[in-house]
C-alpha positions in Angstrom: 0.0 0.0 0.0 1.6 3.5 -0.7 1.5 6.1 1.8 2.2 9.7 2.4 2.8 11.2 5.8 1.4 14.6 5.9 1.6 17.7 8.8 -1.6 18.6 9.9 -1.8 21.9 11.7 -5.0 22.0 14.0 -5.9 25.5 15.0 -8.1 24.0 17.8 -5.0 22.5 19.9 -2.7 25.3 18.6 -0.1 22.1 17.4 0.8 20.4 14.3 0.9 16.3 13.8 2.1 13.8 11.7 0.0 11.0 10.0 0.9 8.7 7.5 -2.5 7.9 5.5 -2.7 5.5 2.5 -2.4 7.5 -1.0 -5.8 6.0 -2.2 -8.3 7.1 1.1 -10.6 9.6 0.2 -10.0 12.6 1.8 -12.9 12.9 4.0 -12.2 9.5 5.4 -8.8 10.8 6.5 -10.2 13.9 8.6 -13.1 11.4 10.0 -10.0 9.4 11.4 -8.3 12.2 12.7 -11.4 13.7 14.4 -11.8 10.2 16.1 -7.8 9.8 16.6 -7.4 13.8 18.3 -10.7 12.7 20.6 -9.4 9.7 22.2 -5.9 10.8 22.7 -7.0 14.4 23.6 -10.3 14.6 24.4 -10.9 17.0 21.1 -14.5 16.7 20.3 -15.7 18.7 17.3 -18.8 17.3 16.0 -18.3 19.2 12.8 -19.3 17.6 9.1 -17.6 21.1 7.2 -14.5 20.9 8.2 -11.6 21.0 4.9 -7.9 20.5 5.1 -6.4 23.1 3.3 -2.7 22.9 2.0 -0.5 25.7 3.5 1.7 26.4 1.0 -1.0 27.7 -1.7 -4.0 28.0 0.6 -5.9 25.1 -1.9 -8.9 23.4 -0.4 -8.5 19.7 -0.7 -12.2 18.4 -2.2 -13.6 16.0 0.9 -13.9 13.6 -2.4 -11.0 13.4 -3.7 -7.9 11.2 -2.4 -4.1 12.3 -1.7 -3.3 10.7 -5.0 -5.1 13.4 -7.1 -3.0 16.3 -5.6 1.0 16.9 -6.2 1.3 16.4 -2.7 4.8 14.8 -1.4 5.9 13.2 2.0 5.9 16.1 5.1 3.6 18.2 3.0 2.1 20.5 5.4 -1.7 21.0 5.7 -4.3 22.8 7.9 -7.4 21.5 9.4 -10.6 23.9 9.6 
């Protein structure tokens, strides 16, 4: 299975994470398993179906329905969760 790791800055903790996510997920799977990853290891509930990871580097929105293997993204590639 390939994989990218990505850094996910989340506005809500005020930190950044890594997570290595298979290339082919969709992208709204991925933030589903983040959500549920940042609530049991922090206590982090945001009950929130809009929320959009958003690469840094050029602001782009990554569509929900899309996977990591439609955008040019690389290993360490640094995203933001909103």
């Amino acid at each position: 299975m390939n994989t990218i790791t990505i850094n996910i800055y989340i506005p809500t903790l005020g930190s950044d994470f890594d997570f290595t996510v298979p290339l082919n997920m969709q992208i709204s799977d991925v933030i589903f398993l983040i959500m549920n990853i940042l609530n049991s290891k922090f206590g982090v509930n945001i009950i929130d179906n809009n929320l959009d990871l958003i690469e840094r580097e050029t602001n782009q929105k990554l569509n929900g329905n899309a996977t990591f293997s439609e955008y040019e993204l690389s290993d360490n590639s640094e995203l933001l969760l909103l």
